[in-house]
TORDRENVEX-849426 format. One line per field, with one value per residue: residue number from 1; x, y, z of N, C-alpha, C, O in turn. Coordinates in steps of 0.02 Angstrom, whole numbers, plus 50000, padded with zeros to 5 digits. Example, Ala and Ser with C-alpha at 12.3 -4.5 7.8 and 13.67 -1.06 7.14 Angstrom:
2
i	c(1,2)
npx	c(50660,50642)
npy	c(49716,49888)
npz	c(50390,50354)
capx	c(50615,50684)
capy	c(49775,49947)
capz	c(50390,50357)
cpx	c(50660,50645)
cpy	c(49835,50002)
cpz	c(50390,50394)
opx	c(50712,50670)
opy	c(49834,50057)
opz	c(50423,50402)
//
This chain:
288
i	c(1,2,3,4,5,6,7,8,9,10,11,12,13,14,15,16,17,18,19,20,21,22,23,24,25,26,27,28,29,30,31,32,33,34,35,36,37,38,39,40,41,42,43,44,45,46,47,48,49,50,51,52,53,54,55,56,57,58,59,60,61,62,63,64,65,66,67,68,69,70,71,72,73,74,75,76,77,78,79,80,81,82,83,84,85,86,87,88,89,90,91,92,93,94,95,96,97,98,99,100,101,102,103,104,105,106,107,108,109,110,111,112,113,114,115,116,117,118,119,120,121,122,123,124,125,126,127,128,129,130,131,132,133,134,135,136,137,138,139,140,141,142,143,144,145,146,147,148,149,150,151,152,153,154,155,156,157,158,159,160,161,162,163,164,165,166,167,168,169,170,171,172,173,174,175,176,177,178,179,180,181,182,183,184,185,186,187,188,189,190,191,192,193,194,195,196,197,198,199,200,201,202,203,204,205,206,207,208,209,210,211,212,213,214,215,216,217,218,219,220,221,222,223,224,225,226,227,228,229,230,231,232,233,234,235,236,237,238,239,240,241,242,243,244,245,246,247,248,249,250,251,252,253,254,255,256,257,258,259,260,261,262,263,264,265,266,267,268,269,270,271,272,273,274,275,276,277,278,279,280,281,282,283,284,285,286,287,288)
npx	c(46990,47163,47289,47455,47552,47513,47432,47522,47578,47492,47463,47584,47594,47633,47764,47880,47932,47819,47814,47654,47504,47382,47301,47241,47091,47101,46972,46926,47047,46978,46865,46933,46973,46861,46822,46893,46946,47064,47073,47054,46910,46816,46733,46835,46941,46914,46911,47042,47084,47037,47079,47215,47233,47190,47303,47389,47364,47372,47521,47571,47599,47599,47538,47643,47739,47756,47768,47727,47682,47675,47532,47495,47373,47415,47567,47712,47699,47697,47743,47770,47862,47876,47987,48001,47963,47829,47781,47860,47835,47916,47929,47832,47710,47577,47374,47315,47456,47473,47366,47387,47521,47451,47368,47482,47531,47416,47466,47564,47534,47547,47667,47779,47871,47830,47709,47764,47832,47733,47675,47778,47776,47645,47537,47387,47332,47245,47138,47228,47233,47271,47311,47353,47485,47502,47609,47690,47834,47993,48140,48248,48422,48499,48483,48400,48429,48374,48400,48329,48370,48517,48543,48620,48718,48620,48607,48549,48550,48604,48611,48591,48626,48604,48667,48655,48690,48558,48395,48300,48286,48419,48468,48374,48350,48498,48546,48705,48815,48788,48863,48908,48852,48857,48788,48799,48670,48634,48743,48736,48879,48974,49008,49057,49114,49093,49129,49044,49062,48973,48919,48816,48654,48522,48403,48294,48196,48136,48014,48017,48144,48303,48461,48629,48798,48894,48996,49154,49249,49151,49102,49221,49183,49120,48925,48831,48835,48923,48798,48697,48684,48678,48541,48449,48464,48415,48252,48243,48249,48152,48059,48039,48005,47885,47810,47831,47911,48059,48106,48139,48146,48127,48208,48249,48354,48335,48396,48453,48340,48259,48146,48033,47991,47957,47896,47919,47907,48052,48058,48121,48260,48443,48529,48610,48776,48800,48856,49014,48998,49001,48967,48890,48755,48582,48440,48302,48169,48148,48093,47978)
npy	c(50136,50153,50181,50160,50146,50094,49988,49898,49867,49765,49659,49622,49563,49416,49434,49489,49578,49715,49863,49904,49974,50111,50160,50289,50318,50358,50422,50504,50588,50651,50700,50812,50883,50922,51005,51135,51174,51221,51140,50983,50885,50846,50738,50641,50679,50616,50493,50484,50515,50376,50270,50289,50276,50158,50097,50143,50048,49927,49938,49951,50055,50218,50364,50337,50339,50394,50355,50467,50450,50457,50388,50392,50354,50333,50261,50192,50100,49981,50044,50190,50261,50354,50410,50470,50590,50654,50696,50647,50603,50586,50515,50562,50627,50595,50599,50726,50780,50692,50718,50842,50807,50719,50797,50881,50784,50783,50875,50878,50812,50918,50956,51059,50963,50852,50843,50888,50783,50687,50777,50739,50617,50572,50561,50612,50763,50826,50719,50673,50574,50558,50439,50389,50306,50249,50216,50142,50188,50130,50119,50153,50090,50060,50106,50060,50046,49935,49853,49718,49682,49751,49917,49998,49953,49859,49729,49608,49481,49528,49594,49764,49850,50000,50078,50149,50235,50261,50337,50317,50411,50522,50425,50386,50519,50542,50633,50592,50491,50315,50167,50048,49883,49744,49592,49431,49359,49209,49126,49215,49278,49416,49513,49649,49777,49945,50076,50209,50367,50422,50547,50602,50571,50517,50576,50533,50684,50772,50829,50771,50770,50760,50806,50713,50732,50589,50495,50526,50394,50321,50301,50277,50148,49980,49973,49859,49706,49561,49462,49531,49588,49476,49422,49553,49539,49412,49466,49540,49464,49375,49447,49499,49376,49360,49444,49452,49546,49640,49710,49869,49905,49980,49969,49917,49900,49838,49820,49732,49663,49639,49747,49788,49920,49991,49936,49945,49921,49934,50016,50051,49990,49981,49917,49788,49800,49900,50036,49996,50066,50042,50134,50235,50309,50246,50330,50261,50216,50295,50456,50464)
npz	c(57874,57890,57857,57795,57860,57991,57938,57886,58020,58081,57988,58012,58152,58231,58175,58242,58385,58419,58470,58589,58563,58473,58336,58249,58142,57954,57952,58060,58033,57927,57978,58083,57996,57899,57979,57990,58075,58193,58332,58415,58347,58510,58515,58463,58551,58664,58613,58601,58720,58807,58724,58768,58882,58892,58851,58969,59054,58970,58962,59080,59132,59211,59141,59019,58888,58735,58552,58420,58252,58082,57965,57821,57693,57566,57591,57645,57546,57409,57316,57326,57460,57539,57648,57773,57739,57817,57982,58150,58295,58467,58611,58696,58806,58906,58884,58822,58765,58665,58597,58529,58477,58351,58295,58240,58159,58081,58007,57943,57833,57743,57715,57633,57562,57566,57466,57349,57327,57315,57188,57075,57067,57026,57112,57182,57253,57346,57381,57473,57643,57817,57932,58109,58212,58371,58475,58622,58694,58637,58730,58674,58683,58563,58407,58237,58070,57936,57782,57688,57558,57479,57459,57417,57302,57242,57262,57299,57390,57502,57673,57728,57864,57941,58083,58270,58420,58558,58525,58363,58300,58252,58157,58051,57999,57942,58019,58118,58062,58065,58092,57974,57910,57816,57763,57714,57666,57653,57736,57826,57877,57898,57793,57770,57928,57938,58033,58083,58128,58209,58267,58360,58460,58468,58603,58747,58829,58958,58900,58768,58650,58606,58533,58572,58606,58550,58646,58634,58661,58625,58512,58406,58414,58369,58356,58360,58425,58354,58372,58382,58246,58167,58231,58179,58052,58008,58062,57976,57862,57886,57865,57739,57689,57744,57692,57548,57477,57456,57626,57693,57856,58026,58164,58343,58495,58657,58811,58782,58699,58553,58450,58360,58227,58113,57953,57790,57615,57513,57392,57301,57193,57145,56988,57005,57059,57022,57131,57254,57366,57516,57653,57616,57716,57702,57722,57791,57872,57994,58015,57944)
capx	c(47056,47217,47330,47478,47588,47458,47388,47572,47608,47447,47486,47654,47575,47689,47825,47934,47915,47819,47755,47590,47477,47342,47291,47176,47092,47079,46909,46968,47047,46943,46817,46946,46978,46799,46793,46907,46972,47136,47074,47038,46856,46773,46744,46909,47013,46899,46932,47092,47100,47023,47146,47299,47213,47201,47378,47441,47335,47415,47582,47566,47655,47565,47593,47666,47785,47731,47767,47657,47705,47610,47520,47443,47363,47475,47622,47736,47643,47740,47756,47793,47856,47855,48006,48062,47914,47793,47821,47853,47853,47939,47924,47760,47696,47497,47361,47327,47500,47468,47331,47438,47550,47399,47365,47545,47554,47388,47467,47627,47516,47529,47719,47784,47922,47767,47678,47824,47823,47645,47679,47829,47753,47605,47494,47340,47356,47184,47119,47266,47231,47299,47281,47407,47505,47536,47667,47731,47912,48045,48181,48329,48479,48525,48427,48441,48363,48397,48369,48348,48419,48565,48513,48673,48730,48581,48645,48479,48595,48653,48581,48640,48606,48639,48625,48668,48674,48516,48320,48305,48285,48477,48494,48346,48330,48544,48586,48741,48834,48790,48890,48844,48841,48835,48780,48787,48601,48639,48759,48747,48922,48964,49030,49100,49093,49109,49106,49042,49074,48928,48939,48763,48630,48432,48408,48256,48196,48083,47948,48023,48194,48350,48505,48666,48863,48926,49049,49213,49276,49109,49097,49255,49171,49038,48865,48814,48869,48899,48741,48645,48680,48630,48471,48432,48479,48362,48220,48221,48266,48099,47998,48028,47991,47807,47781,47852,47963,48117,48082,48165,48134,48157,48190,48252,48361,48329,48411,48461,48282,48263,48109,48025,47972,47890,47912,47897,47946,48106,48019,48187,48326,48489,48535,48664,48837,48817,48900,49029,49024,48946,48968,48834,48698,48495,48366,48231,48115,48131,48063,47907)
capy	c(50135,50170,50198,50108,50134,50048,49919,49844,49845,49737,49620,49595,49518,49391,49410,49518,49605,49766,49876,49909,50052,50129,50196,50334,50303,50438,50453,50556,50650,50693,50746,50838,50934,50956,51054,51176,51220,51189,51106,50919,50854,50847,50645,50614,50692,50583,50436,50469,50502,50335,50238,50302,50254,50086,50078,50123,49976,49867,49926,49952,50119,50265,50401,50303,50374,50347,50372,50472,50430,50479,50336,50413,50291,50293,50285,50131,50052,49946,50107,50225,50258,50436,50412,50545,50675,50673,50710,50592,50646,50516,50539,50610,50577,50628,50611,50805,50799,50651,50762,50894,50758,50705,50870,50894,50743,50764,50942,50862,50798,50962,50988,51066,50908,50795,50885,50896,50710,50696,50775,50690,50532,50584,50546,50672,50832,50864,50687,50617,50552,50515,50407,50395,50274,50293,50167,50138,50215,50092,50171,50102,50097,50065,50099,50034,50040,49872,49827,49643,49685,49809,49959,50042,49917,49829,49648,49543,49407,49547,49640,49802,49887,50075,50083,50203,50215,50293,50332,50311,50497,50503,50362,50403,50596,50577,50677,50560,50470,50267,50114,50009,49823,49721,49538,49370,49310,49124,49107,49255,49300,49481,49521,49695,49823,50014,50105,50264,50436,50429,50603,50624,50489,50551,50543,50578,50730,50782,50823,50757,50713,50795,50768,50729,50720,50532,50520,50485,50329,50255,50333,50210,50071,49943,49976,49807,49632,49511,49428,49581,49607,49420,49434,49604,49513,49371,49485,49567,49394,49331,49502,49486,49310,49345,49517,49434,49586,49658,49771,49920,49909,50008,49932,49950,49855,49890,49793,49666,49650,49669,49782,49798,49979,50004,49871,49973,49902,49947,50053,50072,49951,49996,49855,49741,49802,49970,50050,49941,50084,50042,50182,50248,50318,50240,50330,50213,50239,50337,50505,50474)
capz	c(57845,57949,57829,57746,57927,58032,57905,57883,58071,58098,57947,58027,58194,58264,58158,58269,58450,58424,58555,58588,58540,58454,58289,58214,58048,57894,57975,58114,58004,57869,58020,58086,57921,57879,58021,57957,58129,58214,58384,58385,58388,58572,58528,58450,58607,58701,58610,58634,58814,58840,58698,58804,58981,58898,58827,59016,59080,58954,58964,59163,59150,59198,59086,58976,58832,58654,58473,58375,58192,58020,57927,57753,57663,57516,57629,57674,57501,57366,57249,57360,57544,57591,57695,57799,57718,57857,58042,58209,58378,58512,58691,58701,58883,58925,58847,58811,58726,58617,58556,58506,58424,58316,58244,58207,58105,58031,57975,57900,57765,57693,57712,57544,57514,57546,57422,57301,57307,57276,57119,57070,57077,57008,57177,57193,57318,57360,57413,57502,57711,57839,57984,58141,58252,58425,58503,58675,58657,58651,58741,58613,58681,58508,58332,58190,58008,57912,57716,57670,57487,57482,57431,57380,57262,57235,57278,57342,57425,57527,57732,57753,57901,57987,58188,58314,58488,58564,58482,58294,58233,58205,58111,57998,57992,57918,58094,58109,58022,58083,58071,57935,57923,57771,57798,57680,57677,57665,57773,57888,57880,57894,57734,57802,57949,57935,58110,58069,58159,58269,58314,58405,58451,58498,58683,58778,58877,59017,58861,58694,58643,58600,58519,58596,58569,58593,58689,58591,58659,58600,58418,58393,58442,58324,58407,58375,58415,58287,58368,58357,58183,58147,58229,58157,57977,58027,58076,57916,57793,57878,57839,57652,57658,57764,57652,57492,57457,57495,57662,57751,57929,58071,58243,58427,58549,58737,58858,58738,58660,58493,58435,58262,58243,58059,57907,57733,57553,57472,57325,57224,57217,57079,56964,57041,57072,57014,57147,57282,57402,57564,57686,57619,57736,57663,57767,57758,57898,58062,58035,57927)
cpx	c(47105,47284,47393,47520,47548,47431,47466,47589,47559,47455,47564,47618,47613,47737,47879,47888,47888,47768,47701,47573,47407,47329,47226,47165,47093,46998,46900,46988,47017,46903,46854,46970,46927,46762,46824,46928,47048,47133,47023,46934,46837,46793,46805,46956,46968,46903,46997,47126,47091,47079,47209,47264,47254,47257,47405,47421,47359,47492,47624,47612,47594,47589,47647,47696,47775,47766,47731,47691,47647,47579,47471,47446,47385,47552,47654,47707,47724,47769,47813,47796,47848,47891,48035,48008,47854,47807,47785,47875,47859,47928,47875,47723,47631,47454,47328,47379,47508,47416,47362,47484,47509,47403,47416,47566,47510,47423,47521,47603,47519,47612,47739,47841,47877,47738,47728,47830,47784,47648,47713,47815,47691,47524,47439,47360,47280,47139,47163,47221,47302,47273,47352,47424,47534,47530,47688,47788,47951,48101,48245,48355,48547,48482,48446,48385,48403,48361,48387,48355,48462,48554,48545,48689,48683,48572,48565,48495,48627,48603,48602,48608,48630,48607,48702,48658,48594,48436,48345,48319,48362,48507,48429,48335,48440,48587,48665,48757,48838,48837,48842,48904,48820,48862,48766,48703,48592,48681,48772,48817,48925,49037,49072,49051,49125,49087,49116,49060,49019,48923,48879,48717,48573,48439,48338,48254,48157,48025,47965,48090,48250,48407,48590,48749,48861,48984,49109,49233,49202,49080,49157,49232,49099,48986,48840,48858,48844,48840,48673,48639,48644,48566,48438,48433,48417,48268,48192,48211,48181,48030,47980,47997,47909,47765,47786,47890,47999,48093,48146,48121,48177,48164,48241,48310,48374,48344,48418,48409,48273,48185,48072,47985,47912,47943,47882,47944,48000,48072,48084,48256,48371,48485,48625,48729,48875,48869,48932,49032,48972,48948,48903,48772,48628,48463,48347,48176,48105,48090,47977,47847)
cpy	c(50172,50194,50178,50081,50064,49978,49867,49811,49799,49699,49585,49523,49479,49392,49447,49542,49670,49794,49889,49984,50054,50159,50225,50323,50378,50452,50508,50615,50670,50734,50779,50916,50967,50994,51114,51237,51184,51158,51038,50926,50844,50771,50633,50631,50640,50528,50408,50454,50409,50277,50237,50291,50182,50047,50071,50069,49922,49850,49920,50000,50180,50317,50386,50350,50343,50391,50399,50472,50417,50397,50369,50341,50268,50275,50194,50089,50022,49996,50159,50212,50319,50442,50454,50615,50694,50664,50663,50625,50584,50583,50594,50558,50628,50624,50666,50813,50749,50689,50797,50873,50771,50761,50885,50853,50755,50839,50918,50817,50853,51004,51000,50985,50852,50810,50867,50819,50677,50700,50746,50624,50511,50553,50622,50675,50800,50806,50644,50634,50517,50487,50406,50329,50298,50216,50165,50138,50154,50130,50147,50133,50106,50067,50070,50033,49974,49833,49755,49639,49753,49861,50015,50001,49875,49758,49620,49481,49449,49590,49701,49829,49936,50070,50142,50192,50279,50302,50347,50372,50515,50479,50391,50471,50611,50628,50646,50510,50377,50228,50056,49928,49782,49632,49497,49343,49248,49096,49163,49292,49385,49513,49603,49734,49888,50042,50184,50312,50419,50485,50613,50578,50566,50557,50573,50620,50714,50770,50832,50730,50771,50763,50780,50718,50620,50525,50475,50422,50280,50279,50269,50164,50059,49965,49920,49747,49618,49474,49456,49598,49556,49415,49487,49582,49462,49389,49507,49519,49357,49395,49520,49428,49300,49400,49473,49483,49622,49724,49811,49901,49953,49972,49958,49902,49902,49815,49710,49633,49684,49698,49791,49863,49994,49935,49931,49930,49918,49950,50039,50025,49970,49915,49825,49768,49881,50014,49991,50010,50087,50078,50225,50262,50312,50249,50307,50243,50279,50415,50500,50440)
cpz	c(57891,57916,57809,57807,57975,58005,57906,57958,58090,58073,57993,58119,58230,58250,58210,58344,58446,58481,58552,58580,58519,58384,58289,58143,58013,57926,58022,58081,57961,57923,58047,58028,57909,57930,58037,58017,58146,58277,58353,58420,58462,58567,58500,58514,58640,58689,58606,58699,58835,58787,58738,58876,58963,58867,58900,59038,59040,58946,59056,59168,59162,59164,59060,58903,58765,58608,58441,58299,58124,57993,57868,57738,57612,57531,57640,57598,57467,57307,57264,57424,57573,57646,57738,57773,57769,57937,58086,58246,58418,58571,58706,58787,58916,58858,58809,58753,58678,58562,58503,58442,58373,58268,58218,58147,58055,57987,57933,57813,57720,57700,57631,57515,57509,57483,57351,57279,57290,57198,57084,57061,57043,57036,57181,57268,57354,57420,57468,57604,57738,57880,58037,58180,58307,58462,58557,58649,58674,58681,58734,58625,58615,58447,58261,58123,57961,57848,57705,57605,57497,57450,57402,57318,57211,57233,57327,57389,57485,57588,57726,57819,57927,58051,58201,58389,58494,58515,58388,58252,58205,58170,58048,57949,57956,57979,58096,58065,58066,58047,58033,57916,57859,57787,57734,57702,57665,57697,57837,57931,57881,57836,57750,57855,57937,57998,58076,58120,58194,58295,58357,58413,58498,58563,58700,58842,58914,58953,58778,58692,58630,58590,58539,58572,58585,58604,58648,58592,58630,58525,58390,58382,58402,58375,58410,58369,58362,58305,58358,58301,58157,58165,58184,58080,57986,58022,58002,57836,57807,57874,57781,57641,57685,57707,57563,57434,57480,57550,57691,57810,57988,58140,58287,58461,58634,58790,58849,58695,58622,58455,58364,58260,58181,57998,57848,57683,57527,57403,57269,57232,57141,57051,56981,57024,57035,57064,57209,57351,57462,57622,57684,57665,57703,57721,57750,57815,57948,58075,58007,57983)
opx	c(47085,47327,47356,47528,47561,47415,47465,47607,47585,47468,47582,47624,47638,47778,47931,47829,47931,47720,47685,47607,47369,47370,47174,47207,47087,46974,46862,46966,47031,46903,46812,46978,46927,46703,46802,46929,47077,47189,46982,46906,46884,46840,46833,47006,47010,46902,47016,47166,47132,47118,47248,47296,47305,47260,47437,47467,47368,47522,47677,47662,47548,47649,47698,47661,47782,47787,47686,47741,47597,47616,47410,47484,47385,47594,47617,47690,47781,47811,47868,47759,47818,47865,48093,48016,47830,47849,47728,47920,47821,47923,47882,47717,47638,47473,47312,47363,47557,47424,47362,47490,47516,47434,47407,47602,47528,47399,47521,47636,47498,47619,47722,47843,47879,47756,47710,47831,47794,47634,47679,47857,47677,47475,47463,47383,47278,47114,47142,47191,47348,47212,47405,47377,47574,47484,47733,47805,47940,48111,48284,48352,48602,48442,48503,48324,48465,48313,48444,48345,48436,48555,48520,48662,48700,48526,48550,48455,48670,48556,48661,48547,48688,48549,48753,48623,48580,48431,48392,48346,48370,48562,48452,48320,48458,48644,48699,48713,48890,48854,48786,48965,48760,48915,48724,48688,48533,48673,48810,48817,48874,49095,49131,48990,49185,49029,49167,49077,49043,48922,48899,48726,48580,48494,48320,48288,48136,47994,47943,48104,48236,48421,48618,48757,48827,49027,49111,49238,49202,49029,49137,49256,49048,49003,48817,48901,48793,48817,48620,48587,48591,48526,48395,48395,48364,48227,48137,48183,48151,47969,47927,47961,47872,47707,47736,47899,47980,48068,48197,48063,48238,48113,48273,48298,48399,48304,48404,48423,48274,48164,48108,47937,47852,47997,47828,47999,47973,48060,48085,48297,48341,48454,48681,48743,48931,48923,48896,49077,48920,48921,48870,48727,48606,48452,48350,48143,48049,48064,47928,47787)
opy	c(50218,50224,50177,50021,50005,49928,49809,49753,49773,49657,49526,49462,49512,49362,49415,49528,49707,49774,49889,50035,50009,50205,50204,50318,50434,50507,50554,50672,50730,50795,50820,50976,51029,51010,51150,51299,51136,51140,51034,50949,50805,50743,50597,50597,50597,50490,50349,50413,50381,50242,50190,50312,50155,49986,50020,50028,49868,49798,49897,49993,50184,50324,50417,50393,50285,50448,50363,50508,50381,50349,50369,50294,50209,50276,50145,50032,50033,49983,50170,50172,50332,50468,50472,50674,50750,50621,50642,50666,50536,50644,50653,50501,50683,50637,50647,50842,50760,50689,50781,50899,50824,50766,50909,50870,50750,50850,50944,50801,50845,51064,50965,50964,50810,50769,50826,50801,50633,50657,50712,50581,50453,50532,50679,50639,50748,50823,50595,50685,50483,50495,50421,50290,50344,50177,50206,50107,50127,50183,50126,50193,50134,50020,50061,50023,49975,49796,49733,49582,49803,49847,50064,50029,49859,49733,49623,49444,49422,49621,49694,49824,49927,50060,50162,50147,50322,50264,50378,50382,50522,50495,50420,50476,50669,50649,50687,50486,50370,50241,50031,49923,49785,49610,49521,49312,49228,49035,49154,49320,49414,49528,49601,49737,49888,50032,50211,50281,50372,50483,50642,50530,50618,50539,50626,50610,50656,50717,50874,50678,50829,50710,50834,50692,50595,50551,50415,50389,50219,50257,50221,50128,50093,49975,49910,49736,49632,49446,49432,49629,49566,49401,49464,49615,49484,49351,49495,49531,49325,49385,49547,49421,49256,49395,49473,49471,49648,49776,49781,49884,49959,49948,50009,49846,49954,49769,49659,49585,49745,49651,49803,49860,50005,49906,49960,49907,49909,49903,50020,50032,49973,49868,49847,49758,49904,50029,49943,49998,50120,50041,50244,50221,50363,50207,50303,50292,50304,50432,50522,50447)
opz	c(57926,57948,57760,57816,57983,58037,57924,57966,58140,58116,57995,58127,58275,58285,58211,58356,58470,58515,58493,58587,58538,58382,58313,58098,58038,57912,58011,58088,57952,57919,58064,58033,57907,57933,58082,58017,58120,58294,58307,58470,58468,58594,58541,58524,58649,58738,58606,58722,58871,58819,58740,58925,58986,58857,58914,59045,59069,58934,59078,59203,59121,59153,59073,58876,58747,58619,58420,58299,58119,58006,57876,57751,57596,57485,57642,57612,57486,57264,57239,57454,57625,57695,57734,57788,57762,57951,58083,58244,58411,58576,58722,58808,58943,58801,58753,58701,58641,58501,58444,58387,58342,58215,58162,58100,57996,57931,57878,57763,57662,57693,57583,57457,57463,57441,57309,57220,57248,57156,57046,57046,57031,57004,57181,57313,57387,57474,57499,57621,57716,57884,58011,58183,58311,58473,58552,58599,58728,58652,58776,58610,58612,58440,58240,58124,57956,57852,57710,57585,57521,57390,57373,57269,57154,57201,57387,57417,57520,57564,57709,57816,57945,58069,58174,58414,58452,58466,58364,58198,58145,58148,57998,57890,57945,57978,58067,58030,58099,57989,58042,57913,57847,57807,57696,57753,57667,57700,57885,57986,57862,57848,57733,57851,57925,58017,58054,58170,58225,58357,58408,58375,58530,58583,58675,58892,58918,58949,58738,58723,58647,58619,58529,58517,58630,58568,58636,58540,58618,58499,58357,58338,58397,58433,58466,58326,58330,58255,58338,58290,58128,58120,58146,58045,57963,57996,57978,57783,57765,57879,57765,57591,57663,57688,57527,57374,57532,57529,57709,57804,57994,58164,58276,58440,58656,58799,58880,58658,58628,58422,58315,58298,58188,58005,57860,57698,57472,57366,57210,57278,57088,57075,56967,56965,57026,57039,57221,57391,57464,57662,57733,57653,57675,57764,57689,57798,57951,58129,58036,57972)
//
């Protein structure tokens, strides 16, 4: 078992462009747990070392820059998503420091707002897992999180999407304030734009990421074309229709290529036309 992250991105398969990688199951971690220390397994770092050889050999990068990103197994589900309660590390580069990752995520299973949501939901503490994903980094020029039912209003006929310039964690983690994008799903019209403030966009470092100003004259300015919005509407109109319910998605564009990052359900939708105000910032997926 891999956990709800991992099992959807495998399910998804051809529908979109995602990058390549690796997962750890809850097996990993439970044997890391039941060993009631804080350094990883001997054979787990080693089956990592050799996972991340054979990521650079398929991505042909050496030391190659990845994602490490939580996958519990009740996580990303149809009930619940757990978005934003357990921790992601981008721009992780060695495999030594993918390690490190690992352990960090498996520790975010026990953050108190995880926890808090656990109860809340009425999800048991005691037995939850996780399992992890680890991603060749996309290095998105622009991010973007994108619901194929509106999730302010609750309109089902309706895209919205929030993007940003730069890696996703500002757009999902609430850091800035993204431009958001609300799109006609039968004829692909763009029903309105809002150009948000943009005040800061992710960027990466030497050994992680960091967040920066953007530079005024481009806070003004839409982050995506109208053809990037229609694809990005597209992407997500045919991830409800392979999943068979309304998804959040996170994705990427890098050098005009459009990315699919994680695919989770839209747990909670209002009832239609409750509110009309779409400015609105919906984390959906980037930090969990």
């Amino acid at each position: 078992m891999f956990g709800g992250k991992a099992a959807s991105l495998a399910r998804l398969g051809s529908a979109g462009r995602i990058p390549p990688g690796f997962s750890l199951s809850v097996n990993e971690y439970q044997c890391w747990a039941d060993s009631g220390s804080d350094e990883m397994p001997p054979q787990i770092v080693q089956d990592i070392h050799r996972a991340y050889e054979a990521l650079e050999r398929i991505s042909g990068v050496i030391d190659v820059p990845v994602a490490v990103r939580s996958s519990a197994v009740d996580e990303d589900g149809i009930g619940e998503s757990f978005a934003g309660l357990h921790d992601t590390f981008l721009n992780i580069i060695g495999a030594d420091r993918v390690v490190d990752a690992v352990i960090r995520c498996w520790r975010s299973l026990g953050n108190k707002h995880a926890i808090d949501y656990r109860v809340e939901n009425g999800l048991d503490i005691e037995s939850a897992q996780m399992g992890v994903v680890v991603q060749q980094l996309v290095f998105a020029d622009i991010s973007a999180v994108a619901f194929s039912a509106n999730p302010v209003s609750g309109e089902r006929n309706e895209v919205l999407i929030n993007a940003n310039y730069g890696l996703g964690e500002a757009v999902v983690s609430g850091l800035a304030t993204p431009d958001t994008i609300v799109i006609n799903r039968d004829d692909l019209f763009q029903q309105s734009v809002t150009v948000g403030a943009k005040e800061i966009m992710t960027v990466r470092t030497e050994f992680g990421t960091d967040e920066k100003p953007v530079p005024r004259i481009m806070q003004g300015m839409p982050v995506l074309t109208e053809d990037q919005a229609k694809e990005i509407a597209e992407l997500v109109i045919s991830l409800e229709n392979h999943n068979g319910w309304p998804v959040d998605v996170e994705c990427a564009i890098h050098e005009s290529q459009l990315y699919l990052l994680q695919c989770r359900p839209i747990t909670t939708l209002p009832s239609k036309n409750t509110s009309n105000h779409q400015g609105l910032h919906m984390s959906g997926a980037e930090s969990s």
